[in-house]
C-alpha positions in Angstrom: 54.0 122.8 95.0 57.4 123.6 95.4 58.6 124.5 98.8 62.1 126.2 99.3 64.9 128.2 101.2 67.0 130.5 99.7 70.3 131.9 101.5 71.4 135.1 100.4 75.2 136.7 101.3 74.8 140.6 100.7 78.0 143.2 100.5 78.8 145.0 103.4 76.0 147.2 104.4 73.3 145.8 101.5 70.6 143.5 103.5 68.3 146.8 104.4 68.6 147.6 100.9 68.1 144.4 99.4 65.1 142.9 101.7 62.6 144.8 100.0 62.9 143.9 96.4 63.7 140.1 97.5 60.2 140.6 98.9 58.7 141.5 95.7 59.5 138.8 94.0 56.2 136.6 93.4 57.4 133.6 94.2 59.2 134.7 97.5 56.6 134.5 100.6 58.5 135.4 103.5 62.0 136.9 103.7 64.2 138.0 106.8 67.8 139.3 107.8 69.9 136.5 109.6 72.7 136.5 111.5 75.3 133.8 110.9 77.1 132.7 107.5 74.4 134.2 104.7 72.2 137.7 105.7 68.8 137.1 104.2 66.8 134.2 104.2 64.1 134.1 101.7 61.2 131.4 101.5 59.9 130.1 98.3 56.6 128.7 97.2 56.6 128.0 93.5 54.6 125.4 91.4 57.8 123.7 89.9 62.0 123.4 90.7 62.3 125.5 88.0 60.5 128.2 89.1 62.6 128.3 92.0 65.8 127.8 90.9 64.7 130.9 88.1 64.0 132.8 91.5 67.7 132.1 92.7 69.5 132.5 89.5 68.0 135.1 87.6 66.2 137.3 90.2 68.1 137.3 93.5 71.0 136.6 92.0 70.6 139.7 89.4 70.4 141.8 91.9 73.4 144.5 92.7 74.8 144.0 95.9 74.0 140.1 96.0 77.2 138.2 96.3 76.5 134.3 96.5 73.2 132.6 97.0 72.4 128.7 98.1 69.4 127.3 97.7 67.6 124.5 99.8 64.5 122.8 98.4 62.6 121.2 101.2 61.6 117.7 101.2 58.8 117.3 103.7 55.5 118.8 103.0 
């Protein structure tokens, strides 16, 4: 299993909007506005790096109103 963090920087005004469907992804397990440098945190459970890094890419990243992403993959377990 594949445990991981990914940051998500929204537009102006999009976390509200965006914190649901991040949610739905089925891979994502938890996800949370932030304050600080990105605006949503979303956790990660996946059964390969792939599968996460498909999360990031292709999901979060396809999203409208989802300017950059970075993703940490933990290393403990």
């Amino acid at each position: 299993m594949v445990h991981a963090f990914i940051m998500v920087k929204t537009g102006a005004g999009e976390s509200e909007q965006l914190l649901g469907p991040i949610r739905d992804f089925e891979t994502v397990t938890e996800a949370h506005i932030v304050a600080g440098a990105y605006d949503i945190i979303a956790e990660v459970d996946a059964d390969a790096v792939y599968e996460v890094l498909k999360t990031a890419s292709s999901h979060v990243q396809g999203l409208q109103g989802v300017a950059d992403t970075k993703t940490y993959i933990s290393l403990d377990d």
